[in-house]
C-alpha positions in Angstrom: -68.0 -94.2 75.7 -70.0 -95.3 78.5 -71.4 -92.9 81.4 -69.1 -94.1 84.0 -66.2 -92.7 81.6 -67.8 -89.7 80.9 -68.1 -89.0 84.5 -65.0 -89.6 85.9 -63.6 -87.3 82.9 -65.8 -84.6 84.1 -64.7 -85.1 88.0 -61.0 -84.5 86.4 -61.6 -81.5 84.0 -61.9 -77.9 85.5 -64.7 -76.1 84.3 -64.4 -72.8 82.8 -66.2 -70.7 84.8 -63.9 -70.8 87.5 -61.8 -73.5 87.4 -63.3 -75.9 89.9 -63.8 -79.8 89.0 -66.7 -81.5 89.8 -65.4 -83.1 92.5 -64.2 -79.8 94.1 -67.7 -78.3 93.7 -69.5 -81.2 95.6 -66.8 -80.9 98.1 -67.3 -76.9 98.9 -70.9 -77.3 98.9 -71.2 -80.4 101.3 -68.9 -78.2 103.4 -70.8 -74.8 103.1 -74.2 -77.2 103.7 -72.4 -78.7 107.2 -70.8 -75.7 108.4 -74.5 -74.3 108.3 -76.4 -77.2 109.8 -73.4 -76.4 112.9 -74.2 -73.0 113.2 -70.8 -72.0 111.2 -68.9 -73.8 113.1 -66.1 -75.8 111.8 -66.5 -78.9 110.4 -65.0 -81.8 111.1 -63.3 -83.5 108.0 -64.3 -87.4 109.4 -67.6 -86.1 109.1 -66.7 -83.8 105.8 -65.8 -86.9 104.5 -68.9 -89.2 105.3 -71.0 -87.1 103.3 -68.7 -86.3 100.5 -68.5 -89.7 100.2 -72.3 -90.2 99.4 -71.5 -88.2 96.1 -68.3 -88.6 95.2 -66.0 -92.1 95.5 -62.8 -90.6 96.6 -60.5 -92.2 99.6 -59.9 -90.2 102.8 -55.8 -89.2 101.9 -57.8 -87.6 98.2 -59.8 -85.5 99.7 -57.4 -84.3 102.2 -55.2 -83.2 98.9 -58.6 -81.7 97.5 -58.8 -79.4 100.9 -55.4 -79.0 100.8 -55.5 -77.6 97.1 -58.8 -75.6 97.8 -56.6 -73.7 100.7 -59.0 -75.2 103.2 -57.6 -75.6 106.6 -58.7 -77.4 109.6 
């Protein structure tokens, strides 16, 4: 098994901590980062996006279902 295929299993399992995948941690923590740099202010999800994209490769509809599933509302 090469890296890429370890990675995207670990974007897909939920860790046991609490539950969260990889790819929903990156996303809450790009968002907590932003909503600081604005002053805790909401956050834009074009611009959400943008920088979730420089960690993750997700389309714009997935994370709109990862928001959707984390209860975050715009």
């Amino acid at each position: 098994m090469d890296s890429a295929d370890w990675d995207a299993i670990l974007d897909t399992i939920p860790d046991v901590r609490d539950g969260l995948t990889r790819t929903e941690r990156i996303i809450l923590y790009v968002l907590h980062e932003t909503q600081r740099e604005l002053g805790d202010r909401s956050v834009p999800t074009v611009m959400l996006y943008g920088r979730v994209v420089e960690h993750v490769n997700l389309t714009e509809a997935e994370l709109h279902e990862y928001l959707d599933r984390l209860g975050v509302r715009g």
